[in-house]
N, C-alpha and C positions, 0 to 999 in steps of 0.2 A: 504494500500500500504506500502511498506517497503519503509525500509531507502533508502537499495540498488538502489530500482526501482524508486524511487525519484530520489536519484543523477545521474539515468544513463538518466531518462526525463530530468534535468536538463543542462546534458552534450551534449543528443540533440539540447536542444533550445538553448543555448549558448557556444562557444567554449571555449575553457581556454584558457589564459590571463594572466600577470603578475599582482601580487597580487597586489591587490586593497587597497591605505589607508581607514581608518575611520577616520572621521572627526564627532565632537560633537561642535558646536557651542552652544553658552552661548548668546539666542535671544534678550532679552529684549525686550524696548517699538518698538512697531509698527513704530513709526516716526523713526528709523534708518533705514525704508526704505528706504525716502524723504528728510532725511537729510543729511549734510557732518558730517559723523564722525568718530571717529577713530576705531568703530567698521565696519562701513561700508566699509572704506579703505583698513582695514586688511581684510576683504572678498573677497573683490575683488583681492587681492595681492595672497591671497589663491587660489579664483578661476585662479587663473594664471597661478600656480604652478601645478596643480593637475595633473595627467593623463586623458585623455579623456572617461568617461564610457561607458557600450556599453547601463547603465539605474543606477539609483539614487532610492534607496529605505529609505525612509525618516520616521523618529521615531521622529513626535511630539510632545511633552509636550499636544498640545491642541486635542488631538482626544484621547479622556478617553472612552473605554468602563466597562462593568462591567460584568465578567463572560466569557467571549470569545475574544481572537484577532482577529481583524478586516483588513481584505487584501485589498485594492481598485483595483478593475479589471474593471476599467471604461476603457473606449478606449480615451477621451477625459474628465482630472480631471479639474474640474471648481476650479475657482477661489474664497476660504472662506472671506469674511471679517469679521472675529468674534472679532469685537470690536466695542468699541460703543464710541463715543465722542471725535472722533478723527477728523483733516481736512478732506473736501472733497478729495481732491487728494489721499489721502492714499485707501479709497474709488472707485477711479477711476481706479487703479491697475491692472492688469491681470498676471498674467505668463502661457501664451499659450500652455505649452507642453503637447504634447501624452502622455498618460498613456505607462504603459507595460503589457495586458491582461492578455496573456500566462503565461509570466513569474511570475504575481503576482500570477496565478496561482496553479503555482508549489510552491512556498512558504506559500501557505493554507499548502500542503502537506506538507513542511517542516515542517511546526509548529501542524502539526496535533496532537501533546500530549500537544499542549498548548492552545488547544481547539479552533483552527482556523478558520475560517470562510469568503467566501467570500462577500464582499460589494462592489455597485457600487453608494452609494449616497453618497461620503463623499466626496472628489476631493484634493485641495492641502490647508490645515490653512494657519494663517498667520506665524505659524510658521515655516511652510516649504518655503513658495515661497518668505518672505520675505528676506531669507539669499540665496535663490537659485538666483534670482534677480542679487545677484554679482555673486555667482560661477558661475552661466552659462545664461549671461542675455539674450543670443538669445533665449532662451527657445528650446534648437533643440538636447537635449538629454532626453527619456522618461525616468518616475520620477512615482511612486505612494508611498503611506502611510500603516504604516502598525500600527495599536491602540495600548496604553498600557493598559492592564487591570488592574482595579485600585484593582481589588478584591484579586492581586496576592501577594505573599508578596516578598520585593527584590532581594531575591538569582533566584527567576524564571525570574527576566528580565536580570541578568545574562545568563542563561540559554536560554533565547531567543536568546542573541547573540550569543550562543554559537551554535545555529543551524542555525542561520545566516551564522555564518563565511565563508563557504563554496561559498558563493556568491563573494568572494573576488577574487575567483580563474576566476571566471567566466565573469570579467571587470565590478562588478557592486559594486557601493560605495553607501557604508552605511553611511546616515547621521542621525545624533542626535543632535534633537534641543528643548534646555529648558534653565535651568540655574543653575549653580551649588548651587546657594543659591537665594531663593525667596518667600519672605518675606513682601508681598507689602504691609502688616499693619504697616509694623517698617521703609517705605519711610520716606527719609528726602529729602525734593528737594535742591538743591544744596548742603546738608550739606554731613560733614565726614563718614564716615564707619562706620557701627554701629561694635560694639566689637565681637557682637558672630557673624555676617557676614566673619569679618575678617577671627575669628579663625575657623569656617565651612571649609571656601576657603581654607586656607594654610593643614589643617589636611586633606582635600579631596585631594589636589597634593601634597603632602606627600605620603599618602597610593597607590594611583596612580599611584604613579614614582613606587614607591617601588613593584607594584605587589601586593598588599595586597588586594585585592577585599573581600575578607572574612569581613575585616575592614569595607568597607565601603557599605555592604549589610548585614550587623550585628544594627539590630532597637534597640537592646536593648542597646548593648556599646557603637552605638552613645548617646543612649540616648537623654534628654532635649533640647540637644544641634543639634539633628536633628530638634527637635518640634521644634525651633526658626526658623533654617536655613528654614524650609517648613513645613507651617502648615499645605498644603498640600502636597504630596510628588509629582506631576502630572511633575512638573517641573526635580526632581531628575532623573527620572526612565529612561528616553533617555539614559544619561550618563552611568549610567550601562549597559544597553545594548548595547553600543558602548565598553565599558570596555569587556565586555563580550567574544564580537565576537574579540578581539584583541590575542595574546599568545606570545611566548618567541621570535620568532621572528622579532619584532616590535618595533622599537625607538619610542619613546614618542616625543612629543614634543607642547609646551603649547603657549598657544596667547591669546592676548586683556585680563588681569588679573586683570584688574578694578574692583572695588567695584562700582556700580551705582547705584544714588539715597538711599544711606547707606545700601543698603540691597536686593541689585541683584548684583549677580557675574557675571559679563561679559567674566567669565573663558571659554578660549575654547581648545581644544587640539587634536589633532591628532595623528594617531598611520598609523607609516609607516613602510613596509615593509623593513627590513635590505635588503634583496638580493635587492631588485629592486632600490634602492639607489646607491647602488653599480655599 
């Protein structure tokens, strides 16, 4: 199928819309589900903010596959608890919402050069429904997952977003959730920031304000100094692709910029549409 005959299935199944922020949340531990905190507050203040989707399509850190991306075209996405040694209550959790079939559909075909695929066994991580919880706690806007392939190297999850974009026009927001630095060998509990945490954080919204995506899906110039911030990259790869699907018409704008635990970045940030602000 062509691009064309994509975007015009596309503009069938949903009408256009005033352009859609992207939001990349910076998730951390499980227990900011259940807890008061100042990540959890600022979610919710967000979900406040937001414009209403007409569906939420969500780029995990925690749904990794290898070799193909992965679409969820369930009608009803369960509930993941992929953690282990946590309270019951966080266990007990649900976020109820509908899938979006069709529509995840039509975004196999979107990413059909990025070797797309449809799935119906995967439903929502905790990555997803644990930050959806505040932006939309009724659960009464459909929401599915779409994988990052680990086997890709960073400029194609750029690239993802960049045939995402297109879904902005259409009232559906793209969320990205992992952490801009994560590092869970080099935790300190209660203690300071560790030094390359810091300086990952400030150089990633650096390059970020500035437009420089080149910078920050370039393995080699980060260099060492990636190997620290993510010894695996599964946490990184959201944020580019949120970076991705973003372009010159978009103010930036950054939230909850904590270092936690010395060495997860609580960085989150959004990219809003200039006209629709207006």
């Amino acid at each position: 199928m062509s691009t064309a005959q994509q975007l015009n299935n596309l503009a069938e199944s949903l009408p256009r819309t005033d352009r859609m922020p992207l939001v990349f949340l910076g998730h951390g531990s499980p227990m900011n589900a259940i807890e008061d905190t100042p990540y959890a507050r600022a979610w919710t203040r967000l979900g406040q903010s937001l414009p209403r989707p007409q569906a939420i399509l969500v780029v995990s850190a925690h749904w990794m596959t290898q070799g193909t991306t992965l679409v969820d075209v369930s009608a009803l996405p369960r509930t993941i608890h992929d953690f282990y040694g946590f309270p019951q209550p966080l266990y007990e959790m649900s976020y109820p919402a509908q899938g979006a079939p069709d529509l995840a559909r039509e975004v196999v075909s979107l990413l059909a050069s990025h070797h797309a695929e449809a799935d119906d066994r995967w439903g929502l991580d905790h990555g997803a429904w644990t930050v959806l919880n505040f932006l939309y706690p009724e659960a009464d806007v459909p929401v599915f997952q779409v994988s990052i392939d680990m086997t890709r190297d960073l400029p194609e999850h750029l690239e993802i977003g960049r045939a995402l974009s297109t879904l902005r026009d259409r009232g559906v927001l793209i969320l990205g959730s992992g952490n801009v630095v994560h590092n869970l060998r080099a935790m300190r509990m209660g203690g300071r920031p560790q030094d390359f945490a810091l300086e990952f954080d400030t150089l990633f919204a650096e390059r970020l304000d500035a437009r420089d995506f080149g910078a920050l899906s370039n393995r080699a110039g980060l260099g060492h100094l990636l190997t620290m911030a993510h010894p695996s990259i599964d946490h990184y790869l959201p944020a580019l692709t949120i970076a991705g699907a973003s372009d010159d018409r978009d103010a930036l704008s950054f939230m909850t910029d904590q270092i936690d635990l010395g060495s997860v970045s609580m960085r989150s940030f959004v990219f809003h549409s200039a006209a629709a602000q207006r």
